[in-house]
N, C-alpha and C positions, 0 to 999 in steps of 0.2 A: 913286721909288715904294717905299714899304714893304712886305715881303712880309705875305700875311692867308691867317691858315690859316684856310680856310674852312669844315674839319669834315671827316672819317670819309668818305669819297666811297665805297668798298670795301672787302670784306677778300677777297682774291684767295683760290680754294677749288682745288687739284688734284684734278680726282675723274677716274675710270676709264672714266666715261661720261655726260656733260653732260645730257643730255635725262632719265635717270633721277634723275639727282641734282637739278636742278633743280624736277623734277614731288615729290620729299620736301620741300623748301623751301620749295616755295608751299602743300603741303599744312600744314606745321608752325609754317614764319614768315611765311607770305603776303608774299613778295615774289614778287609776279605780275605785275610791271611790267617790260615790254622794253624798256631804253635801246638795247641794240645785239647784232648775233649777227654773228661775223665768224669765216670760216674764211681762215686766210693763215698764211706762214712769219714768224715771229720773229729778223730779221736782227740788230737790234739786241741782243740777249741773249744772244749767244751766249759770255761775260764768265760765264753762269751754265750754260752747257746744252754745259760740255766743246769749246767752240770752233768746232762744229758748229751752222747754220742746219739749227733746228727748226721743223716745221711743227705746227700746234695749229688749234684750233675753241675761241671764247670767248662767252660769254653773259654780259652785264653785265643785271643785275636788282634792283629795288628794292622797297620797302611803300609805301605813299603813309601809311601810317601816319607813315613819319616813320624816322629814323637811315639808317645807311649801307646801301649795298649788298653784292651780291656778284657779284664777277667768277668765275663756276664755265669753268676751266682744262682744257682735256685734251689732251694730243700725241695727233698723227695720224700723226706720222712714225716713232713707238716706242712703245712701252709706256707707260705710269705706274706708276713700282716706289715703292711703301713703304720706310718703315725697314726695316732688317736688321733694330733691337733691337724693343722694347718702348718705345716712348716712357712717360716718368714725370716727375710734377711737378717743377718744379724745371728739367726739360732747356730748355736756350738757343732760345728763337725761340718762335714764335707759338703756344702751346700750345693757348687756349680762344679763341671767338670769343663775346663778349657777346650776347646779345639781349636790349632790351626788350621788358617784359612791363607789360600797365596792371592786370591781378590775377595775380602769381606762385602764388598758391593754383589760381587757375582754369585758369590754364595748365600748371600738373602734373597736376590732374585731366583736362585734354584727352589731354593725349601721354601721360598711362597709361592714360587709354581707349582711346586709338587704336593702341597697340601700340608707342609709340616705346622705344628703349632707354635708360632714365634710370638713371644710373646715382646708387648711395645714396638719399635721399630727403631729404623736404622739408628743405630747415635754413636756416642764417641765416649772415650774415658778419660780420666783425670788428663792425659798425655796428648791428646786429641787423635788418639787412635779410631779407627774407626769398630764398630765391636753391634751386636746383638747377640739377642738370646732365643732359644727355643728348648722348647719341651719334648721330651722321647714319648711314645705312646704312655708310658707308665708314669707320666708327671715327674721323671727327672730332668731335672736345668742343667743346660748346656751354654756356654758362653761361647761364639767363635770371634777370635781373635786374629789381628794380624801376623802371620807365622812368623820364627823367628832363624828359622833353618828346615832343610829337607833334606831327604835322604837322595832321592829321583822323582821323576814326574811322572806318574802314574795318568794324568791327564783325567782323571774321576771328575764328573761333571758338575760335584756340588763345591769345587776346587780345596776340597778339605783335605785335611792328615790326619793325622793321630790327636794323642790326649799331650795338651800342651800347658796344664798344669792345673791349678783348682783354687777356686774361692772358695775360706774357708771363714766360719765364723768364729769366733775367740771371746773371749772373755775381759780381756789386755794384754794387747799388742805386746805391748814391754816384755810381757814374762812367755808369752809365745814365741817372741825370737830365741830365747833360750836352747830353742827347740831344734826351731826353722832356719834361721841363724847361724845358730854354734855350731850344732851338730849337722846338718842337712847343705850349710856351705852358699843359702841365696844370703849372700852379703853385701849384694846391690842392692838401695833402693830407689827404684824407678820414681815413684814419688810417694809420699806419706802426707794424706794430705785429710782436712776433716772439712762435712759441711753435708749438704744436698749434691747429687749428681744425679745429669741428666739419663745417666746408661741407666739407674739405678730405680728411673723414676715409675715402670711399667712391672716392675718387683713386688709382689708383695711384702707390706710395708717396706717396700724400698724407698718413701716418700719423706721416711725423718731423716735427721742426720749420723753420718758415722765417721770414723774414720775409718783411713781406707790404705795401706801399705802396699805396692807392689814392687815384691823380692825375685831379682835373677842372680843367678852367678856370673862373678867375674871371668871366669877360664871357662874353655871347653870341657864339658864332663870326658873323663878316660874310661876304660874299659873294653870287656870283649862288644858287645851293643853299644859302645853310647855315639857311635857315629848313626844309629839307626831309631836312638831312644832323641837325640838331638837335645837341644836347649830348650827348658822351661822355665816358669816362674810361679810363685806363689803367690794369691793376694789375700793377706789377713784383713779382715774387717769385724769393725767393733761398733758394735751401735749404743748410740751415746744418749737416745732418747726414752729406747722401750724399756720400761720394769718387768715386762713378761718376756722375757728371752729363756727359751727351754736348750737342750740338747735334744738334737735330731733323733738321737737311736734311743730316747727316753725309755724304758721299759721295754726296749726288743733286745733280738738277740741278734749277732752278729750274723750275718747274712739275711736280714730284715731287707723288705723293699728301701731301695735306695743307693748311695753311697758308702759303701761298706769300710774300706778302707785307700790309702794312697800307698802304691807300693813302689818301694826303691830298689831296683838291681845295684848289687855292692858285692866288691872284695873286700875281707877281712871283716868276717863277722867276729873272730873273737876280740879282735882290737876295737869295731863299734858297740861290744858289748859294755867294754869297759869304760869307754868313753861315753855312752849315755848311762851305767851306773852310778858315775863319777858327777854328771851334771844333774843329776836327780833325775832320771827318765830311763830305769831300771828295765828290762827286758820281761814283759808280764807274758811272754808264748815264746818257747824256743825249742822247734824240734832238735837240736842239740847237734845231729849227722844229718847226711842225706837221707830227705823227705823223697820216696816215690811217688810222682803224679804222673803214672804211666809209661806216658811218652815225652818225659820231662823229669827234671830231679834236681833239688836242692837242699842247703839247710834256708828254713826261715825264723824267720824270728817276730815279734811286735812289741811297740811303743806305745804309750797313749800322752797325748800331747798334755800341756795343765787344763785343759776343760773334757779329757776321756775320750778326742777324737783317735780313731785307728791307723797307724801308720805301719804297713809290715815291710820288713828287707827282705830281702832274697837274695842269696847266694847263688848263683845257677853254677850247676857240677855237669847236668847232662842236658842237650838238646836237640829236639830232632832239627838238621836243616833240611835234606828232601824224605822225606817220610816214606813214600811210593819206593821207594832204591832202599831204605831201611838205612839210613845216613844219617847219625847222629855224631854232635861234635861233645869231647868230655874238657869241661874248664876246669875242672878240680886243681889239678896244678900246670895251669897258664900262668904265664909271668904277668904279674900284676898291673895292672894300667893298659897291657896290649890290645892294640886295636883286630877284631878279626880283618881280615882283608875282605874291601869290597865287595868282590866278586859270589865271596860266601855268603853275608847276609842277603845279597839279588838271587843267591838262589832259594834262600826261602821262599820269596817271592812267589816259585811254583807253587807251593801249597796255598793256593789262592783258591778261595769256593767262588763260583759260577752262577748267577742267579739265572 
């Protein structure tokens, strides 16, 4: 079996407090949709959380608009500590998380009616896209972008979707792609371009120069979700100016405020095992069988890119679609690449929370 990246499943969020942070999310990107809420200890991870089994509470949530979700993260068993520094463009790991947008105009006029904190103003990207940014109550950057497909039209007021891919900071591009590339399948690049930019210019130290890649794929992603996980893109950036460029998760532990990791829904985990032990990017986490999270189940696995950012796959084997009817669908042995039928993933849809 061929391993099939099926799209964007998640961008894992460490927040300070799950239930707040999630109630901005639905308000700003309408992902209002409950895949799963699970409070449990984290045996497996302990590879990232100092050797010590942590305890957490996770909420996996989605748009039926369309693109990836969010796994919103917080320990029960400690704190959630921030950086020490100042995080700044350029630094190694998950810096922005994408959102489509079906009118980027309409949607800065929402979140600066509604109070959000945007940071600089309207602009455009290398492609003369139109694009800004803002910040979640807990100081994470969000980029929204012009969307690139949808699932349905939910009609959400801030005209947003899901997570439609991530600015990532690198160390060089070149041996990133090996990554992002080879293994991951963005083998478009939209433009790869070096210098000042204006999008970039309201960023901390967004005001030197970088280079700036942005990676889509050629083909539709396949799979059971990827008509619902929809097309993303990557953009690697490398800053060509700063000497102080750190990693993001420097001395924390994984589920630290922030961008924790980018997670991939995929078949054929033991053929991508092979294939990124084969390209140097070895499986450093793999529950091995199906993981229980509840009302959800998989095996997963993780990568760490060449500068130690977090990338995990997931398998899904079991998921609930209406929760309420006790209706869960099992993918273990689904024919590879098949798409569910429409009608299935709109019935998730019902598991939608209500503000």
């Amino acid at each position: 079996m061929k391993t099939i990246i099926c799209g964007i499943q998640q961008m894992g969020i460490g927040v300070p407090n799950v239930a707040e942070s999630w109630k901005w999310y639905r308000k700003f990107f309408g992902v209002n949709v409950k895949v799963f809420e699970e409070a449990a200890e984290a045996p497996l991870m302990t590879r990232y959380t100092g050797g010590v089994v942590h305890s957490r509470t996770a909420t996996l949530a989605l748009s039926m608009e369309g693109g990836g979700g969010f796994e919103i993260w917080q320990f029960t068993s400690r704190n959630t500590e921030k950086a020490s520094f100042d995080v700044q463009l350029g630094d190694y790991g998950l810096y922005a998380c994408k959102i489509k947008s079906r009118d980027v105009a309409a949607s800065y006029a929402y979140f600066k009616s509604n109070g959000a904190k945007i940071i600089g103003e309207l602009s455009k990207n290398p492609n003369g896209e139109p694009t800004f940014y803002v910040e979640d109550p807990n100081g994470n950057l969000f980029q929204i972008v012009a969307g690139r497909g949808y699932f349905s039209n939910t009609k959400h007021p801030s005209f947003c979707g899901g997570v439609a891919g991530s600015i990532i900071g690198v160390s060089d591009i070149s041996n990133a792609l090996k990554l992002y590339r080879d293994i991951l399948g963005y083998s478009v690049s939209e433009y790869d371009v070096e210098g000042t930019f204006e999008d970039f210019a309201a960023i901390p130290a967004g005001e030197g120069r970088f280079r700036r890649v942005l990676l889509t794929h050629p083909e539709a992603r396949k799979g059971p979700f990827a008509k619902l996980l929809g097309p993303t893109e990557i953009e690697l950036v490398q800053a060509m100016d700063r000497t102080d460029v750190r990693r993001i998760f420097e001395n924390r532990f994984w589920g630290d405020w922030g961008f924790i990791h980018l997670c991939f829904d995929i078949q054929g985990m033991d053929q991508l095992k092979e294939a990124c032990e084969s390209n140097g990017f070895p499986f450093t986490v793999d529950s091995s069988e199906t993981f229980d999270m509840g009302e959800a189940g998989g095996r997963f696995s993780y990568v760490e890119d060449p500068d130690g950012t977090w990338i995990e796959f997931v398998e899904t084997h079991k998921v609930p679609i209406l929760k309420k009817w006790g209706w869960y669908i099992n993918l273990k042995n689904r024919k590879p690449g098949k798409y569910l039928p429409n009608w299935m993933l709109r019935v998730m849809g019902l598991n939608k929370v209500k503000d």
